[in-house]
N, CA, C and O atoms as a MOPAC input file, in Angstrom:
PM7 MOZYME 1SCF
protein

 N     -8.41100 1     4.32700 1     8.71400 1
 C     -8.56900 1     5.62400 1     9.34600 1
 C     -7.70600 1     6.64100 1     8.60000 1
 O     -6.56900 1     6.21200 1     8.40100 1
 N     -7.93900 1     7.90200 1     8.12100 1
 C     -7.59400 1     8.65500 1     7.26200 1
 C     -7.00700 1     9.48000 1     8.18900 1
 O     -7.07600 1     9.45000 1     9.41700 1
 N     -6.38500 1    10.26400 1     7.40500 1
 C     -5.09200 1    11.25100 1     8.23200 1
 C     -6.16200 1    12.93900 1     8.46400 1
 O     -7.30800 1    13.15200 1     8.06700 1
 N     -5.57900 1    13.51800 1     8.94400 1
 C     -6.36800 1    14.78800 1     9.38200 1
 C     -5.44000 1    15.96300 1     9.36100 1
 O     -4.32000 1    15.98200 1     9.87000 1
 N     -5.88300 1    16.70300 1     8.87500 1
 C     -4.85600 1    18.02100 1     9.13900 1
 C     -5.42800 1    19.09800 1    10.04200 1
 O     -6.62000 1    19.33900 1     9.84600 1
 N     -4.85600 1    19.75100 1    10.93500 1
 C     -5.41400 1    20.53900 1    12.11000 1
 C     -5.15500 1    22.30400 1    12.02900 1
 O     -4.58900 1    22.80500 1    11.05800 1
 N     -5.51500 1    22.89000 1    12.86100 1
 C     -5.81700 1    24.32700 1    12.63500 1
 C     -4.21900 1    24.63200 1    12.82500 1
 O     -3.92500 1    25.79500 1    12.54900 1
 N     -3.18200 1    23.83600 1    13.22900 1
 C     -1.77800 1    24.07600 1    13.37100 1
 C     -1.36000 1    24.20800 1    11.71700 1
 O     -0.25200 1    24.68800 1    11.47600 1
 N     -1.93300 1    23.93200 1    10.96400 1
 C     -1.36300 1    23.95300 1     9.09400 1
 C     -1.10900 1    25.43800 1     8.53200 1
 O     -2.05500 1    26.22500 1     8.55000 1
 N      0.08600 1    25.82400 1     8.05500 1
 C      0.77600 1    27.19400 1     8.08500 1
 C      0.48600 1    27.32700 1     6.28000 1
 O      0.96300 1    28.29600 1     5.68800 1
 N     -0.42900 1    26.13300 1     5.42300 1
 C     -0.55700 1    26.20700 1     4.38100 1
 C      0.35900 1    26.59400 1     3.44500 1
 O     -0.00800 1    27.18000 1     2.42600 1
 N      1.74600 1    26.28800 1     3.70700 1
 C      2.45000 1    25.60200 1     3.40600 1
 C      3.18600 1    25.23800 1     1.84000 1
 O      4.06600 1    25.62500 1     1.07000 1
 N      1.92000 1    24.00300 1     2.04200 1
 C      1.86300 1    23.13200 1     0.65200 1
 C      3.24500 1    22.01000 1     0.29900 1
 O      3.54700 1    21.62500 1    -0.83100 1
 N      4.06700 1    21.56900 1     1.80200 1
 C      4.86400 1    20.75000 1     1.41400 1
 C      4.44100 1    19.21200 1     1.34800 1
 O      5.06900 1    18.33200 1     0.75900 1
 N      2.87300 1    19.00800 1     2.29500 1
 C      2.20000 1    18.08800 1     2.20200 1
 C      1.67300 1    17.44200 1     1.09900 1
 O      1.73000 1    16.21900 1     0.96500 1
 N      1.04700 1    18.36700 1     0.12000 1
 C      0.25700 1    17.66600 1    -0.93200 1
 C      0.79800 1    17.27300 1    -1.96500 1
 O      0.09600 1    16.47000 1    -2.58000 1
 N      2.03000 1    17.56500 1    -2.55300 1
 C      2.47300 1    16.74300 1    -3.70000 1
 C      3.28800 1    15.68400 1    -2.97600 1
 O      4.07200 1    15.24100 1    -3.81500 1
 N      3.50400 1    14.95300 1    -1.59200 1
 C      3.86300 1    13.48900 1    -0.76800 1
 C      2.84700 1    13.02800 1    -0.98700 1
 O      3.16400 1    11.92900 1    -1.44300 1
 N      1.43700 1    13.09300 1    -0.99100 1
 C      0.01600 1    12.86300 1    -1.67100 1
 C      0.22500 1    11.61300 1    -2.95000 1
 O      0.07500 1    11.96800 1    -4.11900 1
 N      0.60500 1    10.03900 1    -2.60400 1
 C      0.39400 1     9.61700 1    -3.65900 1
 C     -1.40800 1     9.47100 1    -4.25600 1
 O     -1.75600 1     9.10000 1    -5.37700 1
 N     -1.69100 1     9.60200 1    -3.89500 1
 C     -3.46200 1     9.64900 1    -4.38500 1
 C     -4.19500 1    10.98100 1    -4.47600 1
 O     -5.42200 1    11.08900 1    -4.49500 1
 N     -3.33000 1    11.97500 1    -4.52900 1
 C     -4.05300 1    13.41400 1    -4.47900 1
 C     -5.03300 1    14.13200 1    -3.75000 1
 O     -5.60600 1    15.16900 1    -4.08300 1
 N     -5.17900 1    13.35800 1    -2.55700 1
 C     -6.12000 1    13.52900 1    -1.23000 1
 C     -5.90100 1    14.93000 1    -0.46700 1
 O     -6.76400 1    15.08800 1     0.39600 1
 N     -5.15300 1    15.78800 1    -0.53700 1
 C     -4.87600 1    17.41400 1    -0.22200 1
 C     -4.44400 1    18.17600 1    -1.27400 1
 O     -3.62500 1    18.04000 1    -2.18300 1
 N     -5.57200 1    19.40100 1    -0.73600 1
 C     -5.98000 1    19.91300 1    -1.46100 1
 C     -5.88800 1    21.26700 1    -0.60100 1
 O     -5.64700 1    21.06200 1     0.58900 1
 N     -6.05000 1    22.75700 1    -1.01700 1
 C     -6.41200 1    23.70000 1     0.30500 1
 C     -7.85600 1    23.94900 1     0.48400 1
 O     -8.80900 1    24.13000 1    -0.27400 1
 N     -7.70200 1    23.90100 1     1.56200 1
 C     -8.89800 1    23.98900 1     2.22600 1
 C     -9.32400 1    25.87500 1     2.66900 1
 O     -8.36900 1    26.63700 1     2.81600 1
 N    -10.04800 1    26.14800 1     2.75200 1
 C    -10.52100 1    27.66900 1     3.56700 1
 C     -9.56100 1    28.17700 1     4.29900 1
 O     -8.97700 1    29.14200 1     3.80600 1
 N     -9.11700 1    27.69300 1     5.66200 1
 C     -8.59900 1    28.04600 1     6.12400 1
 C     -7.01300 1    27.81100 1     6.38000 1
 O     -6.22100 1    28.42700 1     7.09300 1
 N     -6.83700 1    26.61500 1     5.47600 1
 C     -5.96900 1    25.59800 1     5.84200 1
 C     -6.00000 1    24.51100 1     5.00000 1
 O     -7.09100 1    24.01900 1     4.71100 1
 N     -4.80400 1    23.98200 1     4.48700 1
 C     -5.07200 1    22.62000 1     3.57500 1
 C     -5.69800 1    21.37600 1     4.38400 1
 O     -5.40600 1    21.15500 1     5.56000 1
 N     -6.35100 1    20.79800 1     3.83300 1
 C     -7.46300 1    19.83100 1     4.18300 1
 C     -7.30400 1    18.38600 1     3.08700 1
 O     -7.10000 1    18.42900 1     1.87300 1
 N     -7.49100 1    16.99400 1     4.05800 1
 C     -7.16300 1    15.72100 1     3.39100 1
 C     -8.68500 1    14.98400 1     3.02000 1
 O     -9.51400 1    14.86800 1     3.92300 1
 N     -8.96100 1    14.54000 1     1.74200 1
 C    -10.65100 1    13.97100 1     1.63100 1
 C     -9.90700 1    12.88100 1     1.82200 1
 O     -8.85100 1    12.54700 1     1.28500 1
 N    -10.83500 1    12.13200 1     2.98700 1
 C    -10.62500 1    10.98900 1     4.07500 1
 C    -11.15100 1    10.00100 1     3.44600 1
 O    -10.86600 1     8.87200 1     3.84700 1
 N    -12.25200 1    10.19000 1     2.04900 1
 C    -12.40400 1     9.31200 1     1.28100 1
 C    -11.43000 1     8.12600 1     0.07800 1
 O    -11.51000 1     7.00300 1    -0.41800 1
 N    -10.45300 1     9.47400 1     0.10900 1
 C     -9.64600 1     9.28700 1    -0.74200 1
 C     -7.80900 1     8.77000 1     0.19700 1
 O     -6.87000 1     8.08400 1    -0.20500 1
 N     -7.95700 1     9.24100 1     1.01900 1
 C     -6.81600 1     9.06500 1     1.91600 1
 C     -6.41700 1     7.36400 1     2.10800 1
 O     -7.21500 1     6.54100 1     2.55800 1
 N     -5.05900 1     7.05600 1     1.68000 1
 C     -4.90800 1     5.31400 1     1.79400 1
 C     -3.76100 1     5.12100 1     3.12000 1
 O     -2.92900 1     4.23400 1     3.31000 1
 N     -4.09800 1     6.31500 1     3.91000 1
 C     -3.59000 1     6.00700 1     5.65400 1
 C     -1.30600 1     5.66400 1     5.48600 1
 O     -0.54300 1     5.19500 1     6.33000 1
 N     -1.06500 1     6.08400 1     4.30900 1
 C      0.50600 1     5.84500 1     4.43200 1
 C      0.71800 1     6.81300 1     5.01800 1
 O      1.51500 1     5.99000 1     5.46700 1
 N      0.90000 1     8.08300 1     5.69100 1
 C      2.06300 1     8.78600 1     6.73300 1
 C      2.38400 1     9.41300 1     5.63200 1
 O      2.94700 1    10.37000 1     6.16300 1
 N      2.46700 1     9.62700 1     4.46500 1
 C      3.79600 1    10.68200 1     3.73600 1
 C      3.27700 1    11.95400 1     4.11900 1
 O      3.92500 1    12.95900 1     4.41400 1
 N      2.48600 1    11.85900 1     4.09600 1
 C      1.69800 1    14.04300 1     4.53100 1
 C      2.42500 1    13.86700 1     5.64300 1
 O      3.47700 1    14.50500 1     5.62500 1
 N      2.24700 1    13.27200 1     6.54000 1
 C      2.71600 1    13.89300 1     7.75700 1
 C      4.32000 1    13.49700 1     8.39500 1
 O      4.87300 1    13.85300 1     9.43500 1
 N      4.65200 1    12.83700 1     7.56500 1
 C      6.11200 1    13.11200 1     7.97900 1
 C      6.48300 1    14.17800 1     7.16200 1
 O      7.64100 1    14.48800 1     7.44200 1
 N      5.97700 1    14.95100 1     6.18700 1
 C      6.37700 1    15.69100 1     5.65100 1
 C      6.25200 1    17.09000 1     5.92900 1
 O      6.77700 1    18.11800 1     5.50200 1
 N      5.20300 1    16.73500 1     6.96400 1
 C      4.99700 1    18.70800 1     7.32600 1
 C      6.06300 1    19.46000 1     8.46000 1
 O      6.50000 1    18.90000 1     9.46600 1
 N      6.24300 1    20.30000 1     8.20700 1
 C      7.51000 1    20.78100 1     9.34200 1
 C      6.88600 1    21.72500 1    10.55400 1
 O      7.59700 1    22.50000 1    11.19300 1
 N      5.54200 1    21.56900 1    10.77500 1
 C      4.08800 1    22.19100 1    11.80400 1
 C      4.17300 1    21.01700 1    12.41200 1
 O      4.47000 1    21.18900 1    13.59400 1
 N      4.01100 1    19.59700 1    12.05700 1
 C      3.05800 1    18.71200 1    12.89900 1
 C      2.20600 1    18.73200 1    12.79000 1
 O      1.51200 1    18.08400 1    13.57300 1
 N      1.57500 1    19.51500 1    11.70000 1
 C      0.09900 1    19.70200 1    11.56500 1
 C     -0.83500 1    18.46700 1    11.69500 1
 O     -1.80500 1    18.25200 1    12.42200 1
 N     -0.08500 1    17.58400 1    10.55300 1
 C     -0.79600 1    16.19700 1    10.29900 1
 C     -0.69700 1    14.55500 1    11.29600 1
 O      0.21100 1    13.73000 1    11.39900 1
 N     -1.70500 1    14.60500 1    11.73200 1
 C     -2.30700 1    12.93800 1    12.06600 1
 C     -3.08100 1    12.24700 1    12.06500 1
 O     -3.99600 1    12.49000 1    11.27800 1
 N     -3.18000 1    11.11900 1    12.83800 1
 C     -4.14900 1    10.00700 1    12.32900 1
 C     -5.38000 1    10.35600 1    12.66200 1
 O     -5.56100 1    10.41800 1    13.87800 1
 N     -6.28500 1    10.60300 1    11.99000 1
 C     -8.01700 1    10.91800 1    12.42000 1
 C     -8.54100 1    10.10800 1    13.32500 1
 O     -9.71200 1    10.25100 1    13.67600 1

């Protein structure tokens, strides 16, 4: 189950280089995780200081 980032994301950008697989990216409104690519370790989201990020 891949991680999710929510409309709480202040875009930021402290999430995506904790990204060992490069799975965030920004998104439109908000940085956004491809769930394809996501290998479910937590570093995005212990890393955001929103809470933006959890488990999908």
């Amino acid at each position: 189950m891949a991680f999710k980032i929510s409309s709480e994301c202040i875009s930021c950008g402290i999430c995506a280089p904790e990204c060992a697989v490069e799975a965030i990216s920004e998104g439109t409104d908000h940085y956004v995780i491809d769930a394809d690519a996501c290998i479910d370790c937590g570093a995005c989201a212990d890393a955001c200081p929103q809470g933006a990020i959890s488990e999908a």
